[in-house]
N, C-alpha and C positions, 0 to 999 in steps of 0.2 A: 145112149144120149147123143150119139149122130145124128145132123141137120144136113148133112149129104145132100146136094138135089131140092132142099126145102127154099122157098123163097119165105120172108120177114120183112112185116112192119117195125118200127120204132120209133113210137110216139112222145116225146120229153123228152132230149137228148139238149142240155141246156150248155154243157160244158163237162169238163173231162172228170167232174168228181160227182155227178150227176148218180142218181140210181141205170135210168136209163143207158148211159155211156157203157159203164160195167156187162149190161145184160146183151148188147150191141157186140160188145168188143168177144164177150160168151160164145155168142150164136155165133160171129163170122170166126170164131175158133173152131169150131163144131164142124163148120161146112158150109152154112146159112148166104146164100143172097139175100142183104138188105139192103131197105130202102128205108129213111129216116129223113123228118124234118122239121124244120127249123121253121120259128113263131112272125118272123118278120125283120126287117132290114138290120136291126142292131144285136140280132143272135148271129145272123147268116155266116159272117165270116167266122166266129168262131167254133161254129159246126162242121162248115166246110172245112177249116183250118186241121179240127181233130180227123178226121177224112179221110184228108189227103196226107198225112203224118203216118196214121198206124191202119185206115181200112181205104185203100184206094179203089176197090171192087165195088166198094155202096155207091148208093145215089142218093141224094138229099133235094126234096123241093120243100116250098114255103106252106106252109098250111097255121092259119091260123083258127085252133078249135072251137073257137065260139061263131063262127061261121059257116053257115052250110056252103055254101056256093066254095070258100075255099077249100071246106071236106072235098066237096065232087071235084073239084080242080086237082086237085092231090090226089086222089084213087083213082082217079083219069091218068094223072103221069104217072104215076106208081103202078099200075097195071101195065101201062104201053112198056115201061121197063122190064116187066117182071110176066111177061108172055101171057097175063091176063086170069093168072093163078095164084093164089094165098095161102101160105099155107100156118102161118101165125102171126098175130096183132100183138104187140106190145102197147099197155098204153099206161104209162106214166105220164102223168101231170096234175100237177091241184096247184089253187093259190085260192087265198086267202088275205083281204087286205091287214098289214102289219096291224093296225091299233085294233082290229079284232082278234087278234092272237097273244094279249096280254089284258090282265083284270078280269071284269063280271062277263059271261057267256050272256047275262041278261043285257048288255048293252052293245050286242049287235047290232049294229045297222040295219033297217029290212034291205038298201041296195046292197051293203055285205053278206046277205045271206045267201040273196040271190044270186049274185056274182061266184063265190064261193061253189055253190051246189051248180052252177052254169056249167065254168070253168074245169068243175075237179068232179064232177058226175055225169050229166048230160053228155058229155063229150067224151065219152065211153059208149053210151046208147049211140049216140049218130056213129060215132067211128064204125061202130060192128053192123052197124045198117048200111054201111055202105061196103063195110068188107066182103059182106055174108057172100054175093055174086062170085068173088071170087075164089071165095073160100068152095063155095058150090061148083065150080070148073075146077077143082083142087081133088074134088070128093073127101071136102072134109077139111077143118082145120082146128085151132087151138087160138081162142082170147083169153088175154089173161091183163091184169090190173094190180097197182102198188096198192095197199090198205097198208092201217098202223092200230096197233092196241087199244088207240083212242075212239073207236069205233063202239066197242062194247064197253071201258070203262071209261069213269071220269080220269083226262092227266090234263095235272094242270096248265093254266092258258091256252091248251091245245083246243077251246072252243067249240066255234063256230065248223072247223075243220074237223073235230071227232062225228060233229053231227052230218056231214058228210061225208065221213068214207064210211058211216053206218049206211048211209044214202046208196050207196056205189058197192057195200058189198050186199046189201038188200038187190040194186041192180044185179048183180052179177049172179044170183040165185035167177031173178026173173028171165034175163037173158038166156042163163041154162037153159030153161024150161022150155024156151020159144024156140031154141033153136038146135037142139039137142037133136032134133029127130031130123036135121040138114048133115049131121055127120059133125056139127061146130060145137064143142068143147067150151068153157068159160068159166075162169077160174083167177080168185085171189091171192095174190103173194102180202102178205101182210109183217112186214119187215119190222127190227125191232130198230130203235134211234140209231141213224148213222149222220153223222160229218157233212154232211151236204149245203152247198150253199143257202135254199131254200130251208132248209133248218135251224139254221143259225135265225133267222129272223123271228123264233119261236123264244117269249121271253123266257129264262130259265132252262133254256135245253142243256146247256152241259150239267145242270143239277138230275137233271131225266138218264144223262150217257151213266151216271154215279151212284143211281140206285139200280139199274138191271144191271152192273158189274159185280155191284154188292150182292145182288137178289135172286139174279138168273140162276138153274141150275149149273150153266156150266162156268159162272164164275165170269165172263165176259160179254161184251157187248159184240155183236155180228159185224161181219166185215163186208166192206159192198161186193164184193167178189164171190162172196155166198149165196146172196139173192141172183147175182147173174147164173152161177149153177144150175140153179131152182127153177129160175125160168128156161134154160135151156132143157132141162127136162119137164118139166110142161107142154113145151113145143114139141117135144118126142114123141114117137111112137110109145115110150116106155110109160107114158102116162095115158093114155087111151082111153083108159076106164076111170078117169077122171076128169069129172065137171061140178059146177055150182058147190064149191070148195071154198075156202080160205085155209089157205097152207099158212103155219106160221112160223119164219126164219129168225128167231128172234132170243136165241141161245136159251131157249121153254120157260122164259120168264113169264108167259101169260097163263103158266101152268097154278102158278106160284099163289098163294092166299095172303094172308096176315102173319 
């Protein structure tokens, strides 16, 4: 589970309690060169701030994902950093607007939905369309993507966002598929509830932390330091002969029935 020598993306990296942050802070333990960034002027310093604190080695430029012109702007610096080779994409991020994240799934928005599946889907497919080049100068590398339980079942107020990262790990099979035979890897980390700023905004989440403690097999809910593991080994060589997966880090509570 050495990243020795490997260069890395890190896409989502919002603040220091972040999933992203964790899986950043993993890789450059490992070995990893990365490069990370930040969504536009009112993240920026507190990306660079975490940085320049505990990972002075990264780079960070502005990319904001619902953009193509700032995708290629970004994998334009990102490559000129990183000697024009990839060797794995992180990409954490979804949103969701707050009042589609509480009450009826039936009273979504259509601009909510589409925003939602824009933001927390789509912007997986461009990312790895722009990585693939350098992944291909690499011979080969490793995508991989946050999902959550809410994909395959109903939790509640989790909505409009279960019906996307169903979106996103349906991507991540198709992705396989297309690009498997480039040497690129693509695969889900499908985490179970953690603490995270962007979660807090989900009405009823700490009632969610209260049943997978009670329900999981191991009795506790997962620590963000487990999913950076996870992804450190996906990025490995030790996972090679895995793609179009959903791993799930989530103490085997999706094991679990009635």
């Amino acid at each position: 589970m050495q990243l020795e020598g490997k260069n890395g993306i890190i896409l989502g990296v919002a603040n220091k309690y972040s999933i992203a942050w964790s899986i950043a802070k993993a890789a450059a333990e490992a070995g990893a060169r990365l490069v990370l960034n930040y969504q536009n002027e009112r993240t920026e310093q507190g990306v660079k701030k975490l940085l320049a604190a505990e990972m002075p080695k990264a780079d960070c430029f502005a990319c904001d994902l619902t953009s193509d012109e700032e995708i290629e702007r970004f994998f334009g610096e990102a490559a000129g950093r990183l000697g024009g080779k990839l060797d794995f994409l992180v990409h954490s991020l979804a949103f969701a607007k707050r009042e589609d994240l509480s009450g009826r799934f039936t009273d979504t928005s259509r601009g909510g939905f589409a925003l939602a599946m824009d933001v927390s889907v789509f912007s997986l497919v461009a990312a790895a369309r722009r990585a693939l080049p350098l992944m291909q100068a690499a011979g080969g590398g490793s995508i991989m993507t946050l999902s959550y339980y809410g994909a395959e079942k109903v939790v509640k107020n989790y909505n409009v966002m279960g019906v996307a990262k169903a979106a996103l790990e349906a991507s991540v099979r198709y992705l396989a598929a297309d690009l498997g035979p480039e040497g690129v890897r693509v695969n889900a980390i499908s985490a179970g509830p953690i603490k995270t700023m962007a979660a807090r905004g989900i009405s009823g989440f700490g009632e969610i932390l209260g049943v997978v403690a009670e329900r999981a097999p191991l009795r506790r809910n997962v620590d963000v330091n487990e999913v950076g593991q996870t992804a450190v080994f996906l990025a490995s060589d030790g996972a090679r002969g895995i793609t179009g997966e959903t791993l799930y880090v989530d103490a085997g509570f999706n094991i679990m029935g009635v």
